[in-house]
N, C-alpha and C positions, 0 to 999 in steps of 0.2 A: 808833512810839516804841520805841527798845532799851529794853531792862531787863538792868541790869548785877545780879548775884549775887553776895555776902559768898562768899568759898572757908572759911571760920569757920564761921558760921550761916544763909550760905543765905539773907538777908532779903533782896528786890528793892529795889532803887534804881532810879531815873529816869536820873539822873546819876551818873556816876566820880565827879565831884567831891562830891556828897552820900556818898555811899559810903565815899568815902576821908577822909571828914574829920568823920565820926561814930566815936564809941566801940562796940566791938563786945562783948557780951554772954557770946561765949565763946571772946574772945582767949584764945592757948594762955599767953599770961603770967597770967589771971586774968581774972574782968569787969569790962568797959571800965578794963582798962589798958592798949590800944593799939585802934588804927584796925584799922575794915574792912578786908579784903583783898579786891581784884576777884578771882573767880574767871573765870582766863582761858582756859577750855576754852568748850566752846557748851554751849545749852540740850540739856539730855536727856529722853526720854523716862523713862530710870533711869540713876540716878547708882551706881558702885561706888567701894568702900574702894579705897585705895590699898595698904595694908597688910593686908586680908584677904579683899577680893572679897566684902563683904557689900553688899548693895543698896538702893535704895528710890526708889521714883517722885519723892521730893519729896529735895531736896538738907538742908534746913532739919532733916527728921527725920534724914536719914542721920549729918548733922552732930552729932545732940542728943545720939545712942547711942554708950556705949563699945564702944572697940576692941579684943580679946581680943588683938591682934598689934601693940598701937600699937608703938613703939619704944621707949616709956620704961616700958613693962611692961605687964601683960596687963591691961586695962583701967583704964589710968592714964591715957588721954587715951582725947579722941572720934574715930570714922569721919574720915579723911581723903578729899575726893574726886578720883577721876582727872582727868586732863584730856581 
């Protein structure tokens, strides 16, 4: 069975369609003001920032923690991760 991953939070889904049609907890507009996003790179063993090259085995933590280099300021949004 796949397991599809929130590119937000990182929470496994079974199904795209569960995923994509659940409220996600740390949409960048606010929580659950918009849908999951598939994250569409593959499974990692470690996940890096997009924006800073920070890491972490689990995508859900990587997600949790601010970003010192987000783009809307220095830790005014969370770790983005690569694909």
């Amino acid at each position: 069975m796949n397991t599809h991953l929130c590119e937000y939070c990182g929470t496994k889904f079974n199904s795209i369609v569960n995923l994509t049609s659940s409220p996600c907890f740390r949409h960048p507009l606010g929580p659950n003001k918009g849908k999951h996003k598939l994250y569409e790179g593959s499974e990692k063993a470690v996940y890096d920032c997009k924006y800073c090259g920070t890491n972490n085995r689990s995508l859900a933590v990587l997600t949790s923690l601010p970003c010192y280099r987000h783009p809307k300021g220095s830790n005014k949004g969370n770790h983005a991760p690569t694909l």
